[in-house]
C-alpha positions as CSV (number, residue, x, y, z in Angstrom):
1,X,-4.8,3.0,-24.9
2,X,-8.0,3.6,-24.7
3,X,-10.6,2.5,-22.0
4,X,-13.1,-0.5,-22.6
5,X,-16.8,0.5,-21.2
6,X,-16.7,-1.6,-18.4
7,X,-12.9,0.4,-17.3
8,X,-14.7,3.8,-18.0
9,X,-17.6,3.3,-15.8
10,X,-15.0,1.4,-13.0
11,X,-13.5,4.9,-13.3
12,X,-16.0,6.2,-10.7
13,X,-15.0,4.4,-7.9
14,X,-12.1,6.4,-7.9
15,X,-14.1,9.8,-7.3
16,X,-14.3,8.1,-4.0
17,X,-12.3,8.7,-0.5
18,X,-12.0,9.0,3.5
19,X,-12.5,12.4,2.5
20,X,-15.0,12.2,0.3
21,X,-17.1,9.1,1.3
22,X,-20.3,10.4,-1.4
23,X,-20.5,11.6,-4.7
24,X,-23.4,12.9,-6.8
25,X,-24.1,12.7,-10.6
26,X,-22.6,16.2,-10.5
27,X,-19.4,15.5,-9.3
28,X,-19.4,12.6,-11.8
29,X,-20.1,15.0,-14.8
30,X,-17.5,17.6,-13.7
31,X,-14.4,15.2,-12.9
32,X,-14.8,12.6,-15.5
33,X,-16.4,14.8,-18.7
34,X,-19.5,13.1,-18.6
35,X,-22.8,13.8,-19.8
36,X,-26.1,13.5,-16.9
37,X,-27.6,10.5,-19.3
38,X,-24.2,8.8,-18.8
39,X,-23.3,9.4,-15.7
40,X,-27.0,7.9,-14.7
41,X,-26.2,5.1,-16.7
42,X,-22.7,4.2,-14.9
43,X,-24.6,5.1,-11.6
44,X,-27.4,2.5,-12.4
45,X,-25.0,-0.5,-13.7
46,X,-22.5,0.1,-10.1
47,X,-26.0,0.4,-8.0
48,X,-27.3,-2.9,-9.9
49,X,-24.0,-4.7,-9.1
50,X,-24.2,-3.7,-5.0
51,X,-20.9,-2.0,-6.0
52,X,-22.6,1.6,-5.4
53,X,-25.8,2.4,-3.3
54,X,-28.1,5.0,-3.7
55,X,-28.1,7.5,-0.2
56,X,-32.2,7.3,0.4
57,X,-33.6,10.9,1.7
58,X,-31.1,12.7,-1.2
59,X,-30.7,14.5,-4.3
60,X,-29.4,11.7,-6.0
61,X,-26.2,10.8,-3.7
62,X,-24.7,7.7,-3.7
63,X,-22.0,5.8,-1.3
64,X,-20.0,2.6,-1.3
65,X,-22.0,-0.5,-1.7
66,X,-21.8,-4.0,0.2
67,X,-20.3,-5.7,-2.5
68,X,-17.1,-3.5,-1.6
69,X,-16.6,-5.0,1.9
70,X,-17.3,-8.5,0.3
71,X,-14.7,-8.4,-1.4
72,X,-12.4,-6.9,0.9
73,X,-13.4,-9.6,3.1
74,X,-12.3,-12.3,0.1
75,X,-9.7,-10.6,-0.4
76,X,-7.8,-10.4,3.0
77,X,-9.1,-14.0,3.7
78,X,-7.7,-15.6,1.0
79,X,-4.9,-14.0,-0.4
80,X,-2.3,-16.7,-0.6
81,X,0.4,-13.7,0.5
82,X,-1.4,-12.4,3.7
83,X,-2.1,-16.0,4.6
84,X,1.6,-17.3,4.4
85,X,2.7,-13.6,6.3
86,X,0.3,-13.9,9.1
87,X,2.3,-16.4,11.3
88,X,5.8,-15.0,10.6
89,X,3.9,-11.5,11.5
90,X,2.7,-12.8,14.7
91,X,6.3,-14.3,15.7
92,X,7.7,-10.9,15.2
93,X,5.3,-8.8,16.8
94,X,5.6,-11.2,19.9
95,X,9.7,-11.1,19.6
96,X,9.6,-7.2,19.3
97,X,6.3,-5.8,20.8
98,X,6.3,-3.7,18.2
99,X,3.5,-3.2,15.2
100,X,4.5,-5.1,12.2
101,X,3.0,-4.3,8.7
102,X,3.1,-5.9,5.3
103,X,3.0,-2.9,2.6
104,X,1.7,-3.1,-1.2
105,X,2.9,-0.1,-3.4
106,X,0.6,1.2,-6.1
107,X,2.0,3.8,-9.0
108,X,0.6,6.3,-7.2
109,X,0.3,5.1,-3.3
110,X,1.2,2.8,-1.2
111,X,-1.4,0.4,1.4
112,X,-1.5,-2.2,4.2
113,X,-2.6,-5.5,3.1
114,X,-2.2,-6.5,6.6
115,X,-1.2,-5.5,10.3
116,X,-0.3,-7.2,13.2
117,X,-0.4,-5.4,16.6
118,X,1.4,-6.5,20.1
119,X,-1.8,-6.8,22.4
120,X,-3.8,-4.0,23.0
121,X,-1.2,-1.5,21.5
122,X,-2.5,1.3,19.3
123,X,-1.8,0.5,15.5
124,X,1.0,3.1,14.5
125,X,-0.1,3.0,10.9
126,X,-2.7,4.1,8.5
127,X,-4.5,0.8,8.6
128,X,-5.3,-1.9,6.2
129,X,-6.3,-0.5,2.8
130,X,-5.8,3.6,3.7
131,X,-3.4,5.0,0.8
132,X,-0.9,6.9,2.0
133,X,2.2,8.9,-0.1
134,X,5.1,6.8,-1.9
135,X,7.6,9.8,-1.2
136,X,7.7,9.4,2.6
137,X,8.1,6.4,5.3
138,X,10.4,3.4,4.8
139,X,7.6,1.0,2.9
140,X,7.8,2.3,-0.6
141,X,11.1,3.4,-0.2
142,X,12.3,-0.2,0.0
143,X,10.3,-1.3,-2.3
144,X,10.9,1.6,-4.7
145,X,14.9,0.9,-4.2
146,X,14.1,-2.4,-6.0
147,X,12.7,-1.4,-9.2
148,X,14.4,-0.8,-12.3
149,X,16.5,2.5,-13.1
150,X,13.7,3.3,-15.5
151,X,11.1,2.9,-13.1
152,X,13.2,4.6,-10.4
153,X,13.4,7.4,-12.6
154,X,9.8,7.4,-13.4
155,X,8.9,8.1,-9.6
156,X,11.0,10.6,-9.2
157,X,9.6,12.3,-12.0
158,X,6.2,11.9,-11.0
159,X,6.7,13.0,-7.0
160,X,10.2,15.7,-7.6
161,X,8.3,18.5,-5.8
162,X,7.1,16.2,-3.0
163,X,10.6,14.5,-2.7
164,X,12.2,18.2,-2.9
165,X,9.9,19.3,0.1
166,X,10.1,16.4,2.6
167,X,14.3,17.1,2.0
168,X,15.1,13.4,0.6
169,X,16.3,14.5,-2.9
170,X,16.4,17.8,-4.9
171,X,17.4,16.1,-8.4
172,X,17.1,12.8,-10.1
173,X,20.7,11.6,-9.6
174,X,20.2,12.1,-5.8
175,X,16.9,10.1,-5.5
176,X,18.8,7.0,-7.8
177,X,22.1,7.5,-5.3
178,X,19.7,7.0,-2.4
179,X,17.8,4.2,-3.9
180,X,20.7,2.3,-4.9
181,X,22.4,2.4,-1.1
182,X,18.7,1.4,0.0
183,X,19.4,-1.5,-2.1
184,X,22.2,-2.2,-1.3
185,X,22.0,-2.1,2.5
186,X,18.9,-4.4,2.1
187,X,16.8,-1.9,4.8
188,X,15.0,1.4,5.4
189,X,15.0,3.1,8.6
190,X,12.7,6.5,8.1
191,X,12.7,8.6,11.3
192,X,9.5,11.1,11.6
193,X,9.0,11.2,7.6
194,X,5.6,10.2,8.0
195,X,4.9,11.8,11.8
196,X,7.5,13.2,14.0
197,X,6.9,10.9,16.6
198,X,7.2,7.7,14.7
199,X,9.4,5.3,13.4
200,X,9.5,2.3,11.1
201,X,12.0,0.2,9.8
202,X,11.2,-2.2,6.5
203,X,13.3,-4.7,4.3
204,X,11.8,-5.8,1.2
205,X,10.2,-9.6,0.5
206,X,11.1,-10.8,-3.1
207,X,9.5,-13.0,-5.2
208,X,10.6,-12.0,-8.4
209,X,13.4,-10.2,-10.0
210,X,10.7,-9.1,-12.4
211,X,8.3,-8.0,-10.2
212,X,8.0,-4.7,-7.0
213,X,8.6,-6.7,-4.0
214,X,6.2,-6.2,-0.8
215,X,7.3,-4.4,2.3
216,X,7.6,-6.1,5.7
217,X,7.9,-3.1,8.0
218,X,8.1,-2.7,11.8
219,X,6.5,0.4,13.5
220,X,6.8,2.1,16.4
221,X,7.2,5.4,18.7
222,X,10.8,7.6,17.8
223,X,11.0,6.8,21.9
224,X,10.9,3.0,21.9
225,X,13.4,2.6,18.3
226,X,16.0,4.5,20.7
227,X,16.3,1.4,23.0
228,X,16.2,-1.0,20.7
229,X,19.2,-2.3,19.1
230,X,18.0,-2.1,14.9
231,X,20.4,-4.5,13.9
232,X,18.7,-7.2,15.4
233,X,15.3,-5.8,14.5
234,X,16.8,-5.6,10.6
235,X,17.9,-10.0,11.2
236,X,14.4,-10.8,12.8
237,X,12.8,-9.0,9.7
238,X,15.1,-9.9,7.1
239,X,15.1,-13.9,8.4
240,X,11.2,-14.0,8.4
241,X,11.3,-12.4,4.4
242,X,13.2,-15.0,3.5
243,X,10.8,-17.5,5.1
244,X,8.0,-15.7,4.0
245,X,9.6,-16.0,0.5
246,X,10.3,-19.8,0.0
247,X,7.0,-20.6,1.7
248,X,5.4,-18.6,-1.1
249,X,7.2,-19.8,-4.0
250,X,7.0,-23.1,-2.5
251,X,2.9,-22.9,-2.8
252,X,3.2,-21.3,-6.4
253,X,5.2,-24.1,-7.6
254,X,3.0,-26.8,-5.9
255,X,0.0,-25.5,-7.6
256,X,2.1,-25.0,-11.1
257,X,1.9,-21.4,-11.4
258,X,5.0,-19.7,-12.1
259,X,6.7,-16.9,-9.5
């Protein structure tokens, strides 16, 4: 298919990341094909629009614009999904005194649309809106385990080598046999995947058979998860899903917009 204007110059923002926080016109010309006169030209419609700014003092470098946080800030605030999760987070952070997350998966990564920390504890995670890999920690996993075969396969095809390496699945046939006990067990407890220190242990919220569910996920040091007892950790989790669940389908159906 190919890309509208607007979609090719949107294609810039995602030159961007933590570890590359500025780009130049050259970057833009080697990584996306581009000529100078259109890279200027996609530089000068993102700058107009407070999406990019231009770094004063430079060669033509540019950064992140306000606009970004905006609508971060929108975003977070009124996302009908974060809202109804917030209070249900906050009951099971105070019940566990662990660090309780609620996990979006992308194609290609997977974020934090929200966090809830027990008092002054360290967050255990990467943070709202940091991408992280789909092929490691219990998030995308449950989440993953709920898509179709088709898509299942797709994922494996797409992250085999990473899969292979982390030891979760050398062929596709594995990867679907774990995903379908995933499934079926209605849970994910990963154990160091994503540090060796950590734990987290998530259980999927549904809204739609159609649609990837979101990830409610509990976090917290290997140390502490070895005197806890997980079953009650996987009711408390999978009791406020379901909450989290009706409250949300309740809303979409009182503003007549189907789930």
């Amino acid at each position: 298919m190919a890309i509208s204007s607007f979609g090719k110059i949107l294609t810039v923002l995602d030159l961007f990341s933590v570890s590359r926080p500025i780009i130049n016109v050259d970057i833009i010309c080697d990584e996306l094909g581009l000529s100078k006169p259109t890279a200027y030209r996609y530089l000068k419609e993102l700058v107009s629009a407070d999406i990019l700014k231009r770094i004063s003092g430079t060669s033509g470098d540019y950064t992140l614009g306000s606009k970004i946080a905006v609508l971060d800030y929108i975003s977070h605030s009124t996302d009908p999904l974060v809202q109804i999760s917030i209070p249900f987070m906050r009951d099971i952070v105070e019940r566990t005194e662990l660090c309780c997350l609620l996990t979006y998966l992308n194609h290609d990564y997977c974020i934090d649309l929200h966090h809830e920390t027990f008092k002054d504890a360290e967050l255990l995670s990467f943070g709202r809106g940091c991408p992280r890999p789909v092929y490691i920690g219990a998030s995308p996993k449950i989440v993953i385990a709920h898509l179709s075969k088709q898509r299942i396969q797709a994922y494996y095809q797409q992250f085999s080598k990473e899969l292979a390496q982390v030891g979760f699945a050398q062929t596709q046939e594995e990867f679907i046999q774990h995903m379908r006990k995933i499934k079926k067990q209605g849970f994910y407890l990963s154990q160091g995947e994503i540090d060796p220190q950590l734990c987290s242990l998530s259980v999927p919220i549904r809204f739609s058979s159609k649609e990837a569910p979101i990830a409610l996920t509990l976090v917290a040091s290997k140390n502490r998860f070895d005197f806890i007892n997980i079953q009650k950790l996987i009711e408390i989790l999978q009791n406020n899903a379901h909450q989290i669940e009706h409250k949300f389908v309740s809303l979409s159906e009182s503003h007549g917009q189907p789930v």
